[in-house]
NUMI-57600 format. One record per atom (N, C-alpha, C): x, y, z; residue in one letter. Coordinates in steps of 0.05 Angstrom, whole numbers, plus 5000, padded with zeros to 4 digits. Last residue first. Example, Ala and Ser with C-alpha at 12.3 -4.5 7.8 and 13.67 -1.06 7.14 Angstrom:
525749555142S;527349795143S;525850015157S;526448865156A;524649105156A;526449345156A;
end
This chain:
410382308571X;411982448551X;412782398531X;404182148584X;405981978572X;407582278560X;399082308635X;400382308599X;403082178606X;394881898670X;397382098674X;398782088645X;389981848705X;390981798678X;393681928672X;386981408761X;388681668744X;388881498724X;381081128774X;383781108761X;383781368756X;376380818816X;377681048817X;380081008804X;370680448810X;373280498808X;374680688798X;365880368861X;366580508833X;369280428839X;364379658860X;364879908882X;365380018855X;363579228837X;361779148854X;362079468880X;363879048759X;365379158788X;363179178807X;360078528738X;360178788734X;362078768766X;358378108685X;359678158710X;361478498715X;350978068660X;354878118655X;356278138682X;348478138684X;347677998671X;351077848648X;351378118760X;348878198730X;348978048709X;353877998813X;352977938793X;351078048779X;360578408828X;357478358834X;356578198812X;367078428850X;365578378832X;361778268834X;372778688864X;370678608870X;369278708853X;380078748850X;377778818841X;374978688854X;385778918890X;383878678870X;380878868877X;387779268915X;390079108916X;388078868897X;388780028931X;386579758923X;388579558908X;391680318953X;389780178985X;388980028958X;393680708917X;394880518926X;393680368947X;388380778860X;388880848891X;390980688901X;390980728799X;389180568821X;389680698843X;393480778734X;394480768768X;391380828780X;396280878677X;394380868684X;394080648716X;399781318628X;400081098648X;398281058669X;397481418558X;396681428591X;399081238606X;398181348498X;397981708519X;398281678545X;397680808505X;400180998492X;399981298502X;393380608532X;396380668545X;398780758528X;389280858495X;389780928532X;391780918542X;390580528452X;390580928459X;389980978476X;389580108463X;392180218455X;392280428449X;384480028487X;386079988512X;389280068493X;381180218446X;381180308467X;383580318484X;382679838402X;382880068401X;382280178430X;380879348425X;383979298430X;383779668419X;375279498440X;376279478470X;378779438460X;374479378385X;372979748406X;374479708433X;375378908375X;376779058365X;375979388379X;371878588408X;374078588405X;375578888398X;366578748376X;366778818420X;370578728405X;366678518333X;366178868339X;366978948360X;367578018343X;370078208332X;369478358331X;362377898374X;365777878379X;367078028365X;357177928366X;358778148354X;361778208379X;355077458366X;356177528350X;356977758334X;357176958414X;356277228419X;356577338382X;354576328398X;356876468409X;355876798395X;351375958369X;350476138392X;351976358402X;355375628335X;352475808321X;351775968345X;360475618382X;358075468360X;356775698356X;360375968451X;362375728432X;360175668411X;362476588489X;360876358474X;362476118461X;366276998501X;364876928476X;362976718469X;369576568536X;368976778539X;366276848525X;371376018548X;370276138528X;369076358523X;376375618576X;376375898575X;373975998549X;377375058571X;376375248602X;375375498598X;377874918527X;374274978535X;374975018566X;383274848526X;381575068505X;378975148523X;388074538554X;385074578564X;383174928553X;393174738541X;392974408541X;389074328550X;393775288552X;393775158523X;392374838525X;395175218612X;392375338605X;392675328571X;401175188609X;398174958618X;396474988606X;404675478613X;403875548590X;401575288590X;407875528663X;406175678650X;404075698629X;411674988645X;408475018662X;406475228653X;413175018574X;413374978602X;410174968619X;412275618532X;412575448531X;412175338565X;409976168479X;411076078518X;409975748517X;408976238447X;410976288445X;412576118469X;403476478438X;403676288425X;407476068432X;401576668488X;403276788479X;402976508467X;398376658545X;396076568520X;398476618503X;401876748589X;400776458587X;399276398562X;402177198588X;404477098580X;404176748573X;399477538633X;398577478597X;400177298581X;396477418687X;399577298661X;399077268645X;395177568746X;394877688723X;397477638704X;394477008789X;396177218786X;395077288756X;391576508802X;390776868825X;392077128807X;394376208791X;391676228772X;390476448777X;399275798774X;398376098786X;396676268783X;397175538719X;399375608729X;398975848741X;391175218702X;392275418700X;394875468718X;388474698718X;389074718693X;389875068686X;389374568771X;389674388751X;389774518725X;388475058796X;391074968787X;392274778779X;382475448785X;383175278790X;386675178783X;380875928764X;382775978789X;383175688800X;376975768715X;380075938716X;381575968744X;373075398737X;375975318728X;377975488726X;370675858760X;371375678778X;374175538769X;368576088713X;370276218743X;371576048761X;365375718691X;367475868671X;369975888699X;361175208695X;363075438716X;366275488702X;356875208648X;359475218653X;360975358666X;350774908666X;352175198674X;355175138669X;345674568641X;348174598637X;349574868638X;339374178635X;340374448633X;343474508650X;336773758596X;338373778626X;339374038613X;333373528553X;332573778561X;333573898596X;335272888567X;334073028528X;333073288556X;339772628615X;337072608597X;337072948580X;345972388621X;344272668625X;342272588602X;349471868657X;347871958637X;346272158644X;355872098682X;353572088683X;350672098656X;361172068664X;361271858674X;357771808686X;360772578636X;363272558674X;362272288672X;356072578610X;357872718613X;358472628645X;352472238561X;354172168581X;356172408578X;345472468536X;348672458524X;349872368547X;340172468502X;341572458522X;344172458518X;338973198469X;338372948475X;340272768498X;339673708480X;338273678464X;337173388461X;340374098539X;341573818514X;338873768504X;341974738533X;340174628545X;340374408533X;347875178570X;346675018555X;344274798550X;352475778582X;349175578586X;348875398571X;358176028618X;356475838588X;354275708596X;357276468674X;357476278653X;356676088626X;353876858699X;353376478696X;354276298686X;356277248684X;356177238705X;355776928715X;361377308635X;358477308637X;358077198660X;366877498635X;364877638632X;362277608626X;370977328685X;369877228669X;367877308654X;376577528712X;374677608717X;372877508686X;381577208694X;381177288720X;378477388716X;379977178629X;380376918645X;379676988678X;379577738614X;377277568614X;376977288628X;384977798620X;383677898634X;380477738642X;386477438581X;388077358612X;386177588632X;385177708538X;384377468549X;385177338570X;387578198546X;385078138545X;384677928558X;393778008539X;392178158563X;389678178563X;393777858482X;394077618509X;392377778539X;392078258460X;390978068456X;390577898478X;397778498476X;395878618473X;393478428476X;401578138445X;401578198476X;398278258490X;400678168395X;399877868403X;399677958432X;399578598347X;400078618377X;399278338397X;398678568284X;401678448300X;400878518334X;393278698289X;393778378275X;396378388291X;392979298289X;392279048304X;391978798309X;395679428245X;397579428272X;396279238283X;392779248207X;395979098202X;396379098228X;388979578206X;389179358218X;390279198226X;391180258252X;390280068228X;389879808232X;392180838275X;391380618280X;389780438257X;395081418274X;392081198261X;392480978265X;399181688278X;397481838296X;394281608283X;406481278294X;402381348275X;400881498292X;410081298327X;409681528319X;406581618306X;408880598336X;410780838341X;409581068340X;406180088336X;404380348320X;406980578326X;410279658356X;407779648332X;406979898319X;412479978396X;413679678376X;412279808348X;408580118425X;410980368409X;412580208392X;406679718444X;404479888423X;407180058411X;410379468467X;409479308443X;407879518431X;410579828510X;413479818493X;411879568473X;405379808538X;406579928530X;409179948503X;406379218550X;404179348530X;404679518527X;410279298600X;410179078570X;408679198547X;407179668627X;409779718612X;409879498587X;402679278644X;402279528630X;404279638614X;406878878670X;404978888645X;403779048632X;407779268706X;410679038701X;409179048667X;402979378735X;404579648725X;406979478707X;397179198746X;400379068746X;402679228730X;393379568763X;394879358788X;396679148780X;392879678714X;394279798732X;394579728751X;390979198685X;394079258683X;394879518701X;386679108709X;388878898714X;391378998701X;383379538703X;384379478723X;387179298725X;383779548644X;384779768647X;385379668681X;380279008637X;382579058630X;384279268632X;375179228672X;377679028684X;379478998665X;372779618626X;374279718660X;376279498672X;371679228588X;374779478586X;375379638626X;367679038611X;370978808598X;372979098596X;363779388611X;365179168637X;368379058636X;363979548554X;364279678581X;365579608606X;362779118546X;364379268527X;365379358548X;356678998561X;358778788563X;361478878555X;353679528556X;354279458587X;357079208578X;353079558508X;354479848512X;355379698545X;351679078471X;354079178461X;355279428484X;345879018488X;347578798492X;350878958488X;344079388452X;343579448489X;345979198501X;344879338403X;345979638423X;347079558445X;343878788389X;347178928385X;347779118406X;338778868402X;340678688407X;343378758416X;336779208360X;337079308393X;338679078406X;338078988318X;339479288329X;339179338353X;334478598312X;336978498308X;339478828317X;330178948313X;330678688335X;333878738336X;330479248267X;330079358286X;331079218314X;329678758231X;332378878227X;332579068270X;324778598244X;326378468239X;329678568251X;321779108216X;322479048243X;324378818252X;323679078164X;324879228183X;324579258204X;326178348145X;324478558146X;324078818162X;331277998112X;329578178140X;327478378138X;332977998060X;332177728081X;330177778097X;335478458029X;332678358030X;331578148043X;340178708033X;339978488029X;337378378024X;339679238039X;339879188023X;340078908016X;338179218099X;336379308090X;337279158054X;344879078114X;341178938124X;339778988112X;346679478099X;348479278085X;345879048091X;344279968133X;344179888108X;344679618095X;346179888182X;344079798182X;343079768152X;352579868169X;351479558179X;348179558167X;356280108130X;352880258139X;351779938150X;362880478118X;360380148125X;357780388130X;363981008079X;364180978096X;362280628106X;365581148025X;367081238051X;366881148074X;361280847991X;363880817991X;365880968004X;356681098021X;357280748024X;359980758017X;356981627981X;356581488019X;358081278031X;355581437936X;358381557952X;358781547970X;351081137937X;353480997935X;356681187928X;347781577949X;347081327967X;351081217961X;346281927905X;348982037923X;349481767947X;342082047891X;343781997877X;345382037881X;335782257916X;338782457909X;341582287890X;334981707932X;333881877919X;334782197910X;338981587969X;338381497953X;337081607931X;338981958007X;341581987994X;340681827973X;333681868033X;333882228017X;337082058004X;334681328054X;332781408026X;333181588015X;337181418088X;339681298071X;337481308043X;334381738129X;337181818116X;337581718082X;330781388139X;329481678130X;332581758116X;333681088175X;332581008141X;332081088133X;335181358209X;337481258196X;336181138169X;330781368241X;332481738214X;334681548200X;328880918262X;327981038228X;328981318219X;333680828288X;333280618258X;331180818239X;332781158323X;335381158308X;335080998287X;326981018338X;327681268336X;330181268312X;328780508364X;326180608342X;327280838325X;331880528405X;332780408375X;331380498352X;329180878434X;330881018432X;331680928399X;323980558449X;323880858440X;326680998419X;327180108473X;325280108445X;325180388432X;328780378524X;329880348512X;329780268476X;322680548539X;324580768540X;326880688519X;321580008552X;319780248529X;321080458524X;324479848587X;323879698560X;323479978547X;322880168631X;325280178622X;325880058591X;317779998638X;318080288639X;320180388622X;317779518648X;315679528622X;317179938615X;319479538694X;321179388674X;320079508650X;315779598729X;318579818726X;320179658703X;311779238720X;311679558708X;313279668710X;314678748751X;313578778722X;313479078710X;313978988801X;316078958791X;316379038755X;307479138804X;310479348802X;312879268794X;305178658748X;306178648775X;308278998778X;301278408714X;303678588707X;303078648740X;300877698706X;299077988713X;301578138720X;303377218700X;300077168704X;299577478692X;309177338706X;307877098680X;305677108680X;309577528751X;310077748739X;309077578706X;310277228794X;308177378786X;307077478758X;314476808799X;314977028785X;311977108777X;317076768868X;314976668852X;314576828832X;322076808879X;321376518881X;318776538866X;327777148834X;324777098854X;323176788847X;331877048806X;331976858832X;329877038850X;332277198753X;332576928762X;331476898788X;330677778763X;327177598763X;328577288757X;336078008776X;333577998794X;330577838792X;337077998717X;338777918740X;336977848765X;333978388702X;332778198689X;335177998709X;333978908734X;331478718730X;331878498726X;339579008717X;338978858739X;336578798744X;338779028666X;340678878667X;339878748693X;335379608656X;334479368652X;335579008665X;339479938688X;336779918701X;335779578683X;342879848638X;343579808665X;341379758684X;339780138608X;339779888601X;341679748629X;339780618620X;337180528620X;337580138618X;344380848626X;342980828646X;339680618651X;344680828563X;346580618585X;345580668607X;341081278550X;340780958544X;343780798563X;343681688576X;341481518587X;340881308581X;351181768593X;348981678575X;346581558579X;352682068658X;353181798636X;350381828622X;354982728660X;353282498663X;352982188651X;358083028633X;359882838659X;358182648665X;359783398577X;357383228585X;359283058604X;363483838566X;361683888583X;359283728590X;363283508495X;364183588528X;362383788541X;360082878487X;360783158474X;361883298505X;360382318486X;362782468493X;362582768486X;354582298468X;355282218494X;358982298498X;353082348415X;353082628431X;354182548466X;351581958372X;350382028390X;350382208410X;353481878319X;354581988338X;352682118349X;352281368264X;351781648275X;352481598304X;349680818251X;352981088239X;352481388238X;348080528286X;346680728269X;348680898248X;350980228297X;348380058297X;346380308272X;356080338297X;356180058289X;352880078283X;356080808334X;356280768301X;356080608286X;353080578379X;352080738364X;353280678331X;358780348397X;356980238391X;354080248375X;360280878407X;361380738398X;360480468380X;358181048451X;357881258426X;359281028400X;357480688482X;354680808474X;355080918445X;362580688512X;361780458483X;358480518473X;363181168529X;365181078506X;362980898490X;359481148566X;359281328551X;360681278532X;361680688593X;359180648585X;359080878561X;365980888614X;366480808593X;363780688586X;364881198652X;365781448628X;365881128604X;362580858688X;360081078675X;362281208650X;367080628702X;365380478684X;362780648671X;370180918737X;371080938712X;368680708692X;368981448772X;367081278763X;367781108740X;372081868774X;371281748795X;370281468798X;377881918748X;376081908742X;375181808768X;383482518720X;383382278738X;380082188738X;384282788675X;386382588691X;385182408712X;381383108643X;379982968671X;382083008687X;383583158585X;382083428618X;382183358642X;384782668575X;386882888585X;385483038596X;379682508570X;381582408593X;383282538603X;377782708524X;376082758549X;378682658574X;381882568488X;381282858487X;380282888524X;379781898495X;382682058502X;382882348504X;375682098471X;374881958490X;376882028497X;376982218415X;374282438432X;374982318455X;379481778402X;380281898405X;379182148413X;373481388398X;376381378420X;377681568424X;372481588354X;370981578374X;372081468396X;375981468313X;375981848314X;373681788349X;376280958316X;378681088324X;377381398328X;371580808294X;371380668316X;373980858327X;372880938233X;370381008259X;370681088285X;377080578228X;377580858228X;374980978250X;374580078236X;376680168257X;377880478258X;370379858200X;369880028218X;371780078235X;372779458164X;372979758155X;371579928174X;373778978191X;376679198193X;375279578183X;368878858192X;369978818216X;372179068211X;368978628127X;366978878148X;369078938171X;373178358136X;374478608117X;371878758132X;371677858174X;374078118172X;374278298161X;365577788182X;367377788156X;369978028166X;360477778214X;363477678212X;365877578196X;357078068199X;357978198219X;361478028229X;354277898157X;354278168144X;356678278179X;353777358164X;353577448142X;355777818148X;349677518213X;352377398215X;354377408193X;344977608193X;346177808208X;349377668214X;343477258164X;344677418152X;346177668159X;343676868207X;343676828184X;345877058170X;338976938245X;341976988259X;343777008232X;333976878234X;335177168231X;338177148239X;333676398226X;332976598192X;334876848203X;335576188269X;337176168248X;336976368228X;330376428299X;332676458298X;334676408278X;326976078264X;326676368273X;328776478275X;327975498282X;328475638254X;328775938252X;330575538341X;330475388324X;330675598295X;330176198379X;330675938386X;330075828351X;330476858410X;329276658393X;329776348396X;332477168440X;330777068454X;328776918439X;337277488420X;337477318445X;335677118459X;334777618367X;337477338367X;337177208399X;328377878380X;331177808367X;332677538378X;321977908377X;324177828386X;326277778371X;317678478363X;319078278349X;321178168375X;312678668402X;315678648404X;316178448387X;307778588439X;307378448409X;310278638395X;307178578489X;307878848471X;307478838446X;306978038510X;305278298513X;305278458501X;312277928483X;309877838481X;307477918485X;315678168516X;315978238486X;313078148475X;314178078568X;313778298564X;313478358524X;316477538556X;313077638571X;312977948567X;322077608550X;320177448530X;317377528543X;323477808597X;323677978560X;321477818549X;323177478626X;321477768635X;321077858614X;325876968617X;322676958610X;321177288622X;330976778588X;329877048603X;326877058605X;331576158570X;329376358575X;329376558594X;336575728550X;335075858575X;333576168570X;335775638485X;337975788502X;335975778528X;336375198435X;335575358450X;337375438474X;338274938386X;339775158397X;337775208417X;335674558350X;334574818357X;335375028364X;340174178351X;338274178324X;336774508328X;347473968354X;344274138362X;342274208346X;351073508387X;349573618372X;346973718378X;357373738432X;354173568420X;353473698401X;360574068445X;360573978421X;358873868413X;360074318498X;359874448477X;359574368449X;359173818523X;357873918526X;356974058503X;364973588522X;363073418513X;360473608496X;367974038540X;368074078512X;365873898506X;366974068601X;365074298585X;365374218551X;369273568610X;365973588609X;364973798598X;374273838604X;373673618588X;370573528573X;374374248650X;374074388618X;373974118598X;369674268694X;371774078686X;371974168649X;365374408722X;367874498728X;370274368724X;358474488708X;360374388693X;363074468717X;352474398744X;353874578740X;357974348732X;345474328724X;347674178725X;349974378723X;339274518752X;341874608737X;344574508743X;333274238745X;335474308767X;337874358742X;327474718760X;328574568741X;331774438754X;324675138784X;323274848794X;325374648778X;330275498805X;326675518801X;326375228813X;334674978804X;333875238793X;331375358786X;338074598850X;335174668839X;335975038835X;343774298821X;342374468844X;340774638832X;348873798820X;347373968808X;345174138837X;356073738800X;353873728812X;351373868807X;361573578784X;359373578765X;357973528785X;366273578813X;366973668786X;364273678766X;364673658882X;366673568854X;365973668828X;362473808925X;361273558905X;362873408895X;365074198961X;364074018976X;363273818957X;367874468911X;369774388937X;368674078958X;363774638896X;364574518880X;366374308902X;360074938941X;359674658917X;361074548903X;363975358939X;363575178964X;362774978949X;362375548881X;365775468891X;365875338911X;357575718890X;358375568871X;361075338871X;357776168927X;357175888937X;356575738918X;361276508892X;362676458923X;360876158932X;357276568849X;360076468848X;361976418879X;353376898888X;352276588880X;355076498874X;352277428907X;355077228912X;354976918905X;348277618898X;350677678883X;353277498888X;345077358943X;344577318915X;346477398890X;349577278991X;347177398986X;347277328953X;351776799049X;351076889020X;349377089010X;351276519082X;352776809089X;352476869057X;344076309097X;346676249086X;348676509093X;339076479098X;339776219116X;341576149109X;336576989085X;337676959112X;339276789118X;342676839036X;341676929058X;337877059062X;340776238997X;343076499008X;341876739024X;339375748996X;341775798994X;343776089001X;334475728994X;335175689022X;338675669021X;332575828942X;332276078969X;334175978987X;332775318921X;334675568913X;335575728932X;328075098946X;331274918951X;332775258941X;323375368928X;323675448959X;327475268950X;323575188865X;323775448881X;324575438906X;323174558885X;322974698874X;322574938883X;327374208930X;324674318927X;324574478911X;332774048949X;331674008923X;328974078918X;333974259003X;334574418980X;334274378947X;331273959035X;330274179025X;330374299004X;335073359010X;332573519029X;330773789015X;341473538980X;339073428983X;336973509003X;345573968930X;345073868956X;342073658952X;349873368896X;348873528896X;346873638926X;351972868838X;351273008872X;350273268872X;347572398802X;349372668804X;348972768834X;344972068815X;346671988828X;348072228824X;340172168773X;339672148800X;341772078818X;341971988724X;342272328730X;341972248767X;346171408737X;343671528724X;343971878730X;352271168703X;351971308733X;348171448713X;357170698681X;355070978664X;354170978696X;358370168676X;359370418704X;357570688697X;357069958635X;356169888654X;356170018672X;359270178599X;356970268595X;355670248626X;366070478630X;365070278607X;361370348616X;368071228617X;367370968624X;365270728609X;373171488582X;371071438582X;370271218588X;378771858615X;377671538598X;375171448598X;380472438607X;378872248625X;378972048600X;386072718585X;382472638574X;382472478590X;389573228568X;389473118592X;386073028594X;389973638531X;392773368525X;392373168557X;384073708497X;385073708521X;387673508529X;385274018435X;383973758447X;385373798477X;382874358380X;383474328399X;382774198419X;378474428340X;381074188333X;381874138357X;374574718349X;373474498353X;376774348355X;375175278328X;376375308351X;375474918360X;373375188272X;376975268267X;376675208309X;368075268268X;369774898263X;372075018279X;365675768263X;366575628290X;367975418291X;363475798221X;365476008228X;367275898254X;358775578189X;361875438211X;363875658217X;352575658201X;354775628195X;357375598211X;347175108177X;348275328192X;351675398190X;341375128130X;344175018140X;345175328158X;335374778145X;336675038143X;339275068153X;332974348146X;333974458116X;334974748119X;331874078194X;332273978164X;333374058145X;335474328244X;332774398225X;333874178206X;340874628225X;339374678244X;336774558226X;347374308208X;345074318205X;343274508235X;352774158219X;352474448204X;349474428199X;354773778253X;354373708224X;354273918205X;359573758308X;356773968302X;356973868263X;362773358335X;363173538323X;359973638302X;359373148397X;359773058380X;360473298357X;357973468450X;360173228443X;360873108421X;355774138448X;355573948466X;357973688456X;356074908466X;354874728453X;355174448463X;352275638491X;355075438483X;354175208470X;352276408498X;351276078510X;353975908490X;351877118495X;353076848496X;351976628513X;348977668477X;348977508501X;349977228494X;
end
């Protein structure tokens, strides 16, 4: 689950003494070729002049409600529709009661870099507070998403360590290929799909599986059409936890409430499952150990949960956290991002071809897929992230909570202001993107030059991933499962949309999710 950072280049500290890491400096260089002038002290502006609505709608809890229907055309999924009226009616930095707290919303990729670059000592993140009350009840280790300061660090640490190192990263692509290629097997039968986000939930279950367990979970076996229960389950979780932002009164913090108990239902279900897979997977890697056979294994094949265990930092519940993380977080956001990249190039058939004739560039005749290839497909790449630009894949955007005061837009923000980067908003904006409606991969091309090529001149519009020590950290796993996916889809496939659908709609979760099924053929490739 991704958040972000704030104005000053980050020192590498969390804490006094527990250093953090920089994997992240390399995206900091980049500067907006278009910088406000920072005002003088005197013009500084207090928080209390930030705009924003007033009256009612600053009342704790009850101000939120009165935003979307009955007493708006809004309903709760459509909060980015009355994000965008706000912006239109404020400008570029307004704010608006969240619960009882008020949430400053960013739409200026200058103010989001201030933001992202500050300095941070704890990292904290906004509080899913259903997970955390429930984890707490349960006496549940908490993981990465719902730690904060040292805790966090200890564990983000070594799990980072062990998850962002290219050569790890590359040696799961064979894996990651024989479980795609089951997936293509399944397509050719089909040709065509009803539901295309349930077949790819099933993809990245099985997929994501190997990463957590290295084992094949049975969700592409054939004759299976159902989607995978753990992705049903964590879907069910997704919109719980979507659903307990915006009840006005959350009960559910005093005394386990029905809401509360259908949650507690689905948790436990999903716990059950990691449980389960972590301990045959340790029951495993002991019998090979003890047999004398552990480090033939290892040398055919990664073992993430091993490469953990063998380190000795974590402890195995610990480790257990740090896996359900990965799973449950890894099968819905994967998922989401490969259905709208499969959308946006079949509602642009011009670009799909492009990609096309760069994968037969790149991989021709290989029946394998390697890394080399996936390092040369710059096209490829660009279409992601032009995908991720049109449709943004976290529903709220970059979060952030300041750590101390800081001046952003010309406003001073006090020590614990809470910070939404309207990701969505700036991408269809035309200050800082060239035709911003239209699908152009051509715009992230190192190559492309001119108007088009704007959206270079403003980095922190676009962070998909997060930004700093917080940023999502199994990017290059989600990366690379969605560039293997989408170049063995359209090397076998040409891949087409009902002619009646002309753009995608979109609901809010926890991720951004399609808002109707989507119906694609698949049609082979001679």
């Amino acid at each position: 689950m991704s958040l972000v950072r704030l104005c000053r280049p980050y020192p590498g500290l969390i804490n006094k003494d527990v250093k953090v890491f920089n994997t992240w400096s390399s995206h900091r260089a980049s500067t907006s070729t278009v910088v406000r002038d920072d005002p003088a002290p005197s013009k500084i502006k207090p928080f209390s002049a930030v705009p924003g609505p007033k009256g009612l709608y600053s009342v704790p809890y009850i101000g939120a409600a009165l935003h979307f229907k009955p007493f708006t055309k809004f309903s709760a999924n459509e909060i980015n529709d009355l994000l965008t009226d706000m912006r239109k009616k404020y400008g570029d930095i307004f704010k608006m009661k969240f619960g009882k707290e008020n949430m400053v919303y960013i739409n200026h990729p200058d103010d989001a870099k201030t933001i992202l670059q500050a300095h941070y000592e704890v990292h904290k993140r906004i509080s899913f507070d259903l997970s955390e009350t429930w984890a707490e009840r349960e006496k549940v280790n908490k993981g990465l998403v719902l730690l904060n300061g040292k805790e966090w660090a200890d564990l983000r640490k070594p799990t980072q360590e062990k998850m962002l190192r290219p050569a790890v990263v590359a040696s799961y692509v064979p894996l990651i290929e024989k479980v795609t290629n089951d997936f293509v097997d399944n397509l050719k039968k089909k040709k065509q799909v009803d539901d295309l986000l349930w077949e790819l939930n099933n993809y990245t279950t099985e997929s994501v599986g190997m990463l957590c367990f290295n084992k094949r979970l049975g969700c592409l076996d054939a004759g299976k059409d159902s989607p995978a229960e753990v992705a049903v389950v964590m879907r069910n979780i997704f919109d719980m936890l979507q659903k307990s932002f915006f009840l006005p009164l959350k009960m559910y913090l005093y005394f386990e409430t029905p809401f509360y108990k259908r949650y507690h239902k689905e948790a436990r279900k999903f716990m059950e499952v990691v449980s389960t897979e972590t301990a045959n997977q340790n029951a495993f890697l002991t019998k090979l150990k003890k047999e004398g056979k552990l480090q033939e294994y290892l040398e055919k094949e990664p073992n993430f949960m091993y490469s953990l265990l063998a380190d000795g930092r974590l402890s195995e519940d610990q480790i257990s956290s740090v896996v359900s993380d990965l799973f449950g977080a890894g099968i819905d956001s994967t998922a989401n991002t490969l259905v709208f990249l499969l959308a946006q190039l079949a509602l642009n058939p011009d670009k799909q071809a492009k990609l096309h004739d760069e994968i037969q560039q790149v991989v021709g005749d290989s029946q394998h897929l390697t890394k080399e290839h996936l390092a040369k497909m710059s096209y490829l790449k660009a279409c992601l992230k032009e995908s991720q630009r049109k449709i943004f894949p976290i529903s709220f955007g970059v979060l952030r909570i300041l750590e101390s005061d800081l001046v952003v837009g010309g406003y001073q923000m006090p020590k614990n202001t809470m910070f939404a980067i309207n990701n969505r908003s700036m991408a269809m904006d035309d200050r800082f993107y060239y035709r911003p409606t239209e699908f152009l991969p051509e715009r992230w091309l190192r190559e492309t030059t001119g108007e088009i090529a704007k959206s270079k001149e403003f980095p922190f519009a676009h962070k998909p991933f997060g930004f700093g020590p917080r940023a999502c950290i199994g990017q290059r796993f989600a990366e690379n499962e969605i560039f293997i996916a989408a170049t063995k889809i359209v090397k076998n496939f040409s891949v087409s949309m009902p002619p009646d659908v002309k753009d995608i709609k979109t609901t809010l979760k926890i991720f951004t999710t399609p808002s109707e099924k989507i119906k694609m053929n698949f049609v082979e490739r001679q």
